[in-house]
N, C-alpha and C positions, 0 to 999 in steps of 0.2 A: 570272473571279470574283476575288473580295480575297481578301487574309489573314485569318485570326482567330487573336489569341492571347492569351494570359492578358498580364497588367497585368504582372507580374516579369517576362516575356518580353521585351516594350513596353522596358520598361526597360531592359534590357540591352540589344537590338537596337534602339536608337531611331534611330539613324545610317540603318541598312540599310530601316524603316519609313516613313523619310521619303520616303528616295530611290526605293521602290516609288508610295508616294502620289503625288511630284512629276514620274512618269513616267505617272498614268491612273489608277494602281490604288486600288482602295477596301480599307481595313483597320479590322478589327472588335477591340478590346480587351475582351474580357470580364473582369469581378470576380467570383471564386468561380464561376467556370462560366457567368456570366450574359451577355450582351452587355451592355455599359454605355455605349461610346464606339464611334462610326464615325468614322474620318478618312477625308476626300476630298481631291480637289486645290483648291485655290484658286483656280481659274480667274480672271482678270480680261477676257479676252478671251468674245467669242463663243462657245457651247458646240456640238455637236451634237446636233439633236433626235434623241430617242427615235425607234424607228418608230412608236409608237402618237401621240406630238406629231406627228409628219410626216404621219401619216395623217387627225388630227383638223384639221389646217390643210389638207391637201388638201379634204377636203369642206367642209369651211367657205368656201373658194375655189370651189369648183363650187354649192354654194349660195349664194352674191351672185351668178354668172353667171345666178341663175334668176328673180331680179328685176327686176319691170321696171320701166323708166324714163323717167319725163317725156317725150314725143315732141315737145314745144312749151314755150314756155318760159313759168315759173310764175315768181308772186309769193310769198316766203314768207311776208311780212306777212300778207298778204291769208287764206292756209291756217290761220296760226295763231286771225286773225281767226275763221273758221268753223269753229274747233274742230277740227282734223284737224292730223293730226302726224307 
């Protein structure tokens, strides 16, 4: 889980805030109590999905294996020709 801390907090510890973000961590600065700011990392690279991303691209991968496919070979002109897409 991240940090949360008040905005004077942020301030003082903005060194030690960074160095948590630039290692993974998510930090929440709240105003008057409120959340106001999230820092994340900056990722430029690749991230890793979520499991619930992982899990919506597995079934999306098992459903195209469930279609089926051309047996013979077609002409697209010709489909679009008769209205079929």
């Amino acid at each position: 889980m991240g940090t949360t801390m008040s905005l004077s907090d942020a301030k003082a510890r903005l060194s030690e805030l960074v160095r948590g973000v630039r290692r993974g961590e998510e930090a929440v600065i709240t105003v008057d109590g409120v959340p106001a700011v999230r820092l994340v990392p900056a990722h430029t690279g690749p991230r890793t999905l979520t499991p619930a991303e992982a899990a919506g691209y597995r079934a999306l991968m098992a459903s195209l294996g469930r279609i089926q496919r051309p047996t013979s070979e077609f002409d697209a002109v010709e489909l679009v020709g008769e209205g079929r897409r």
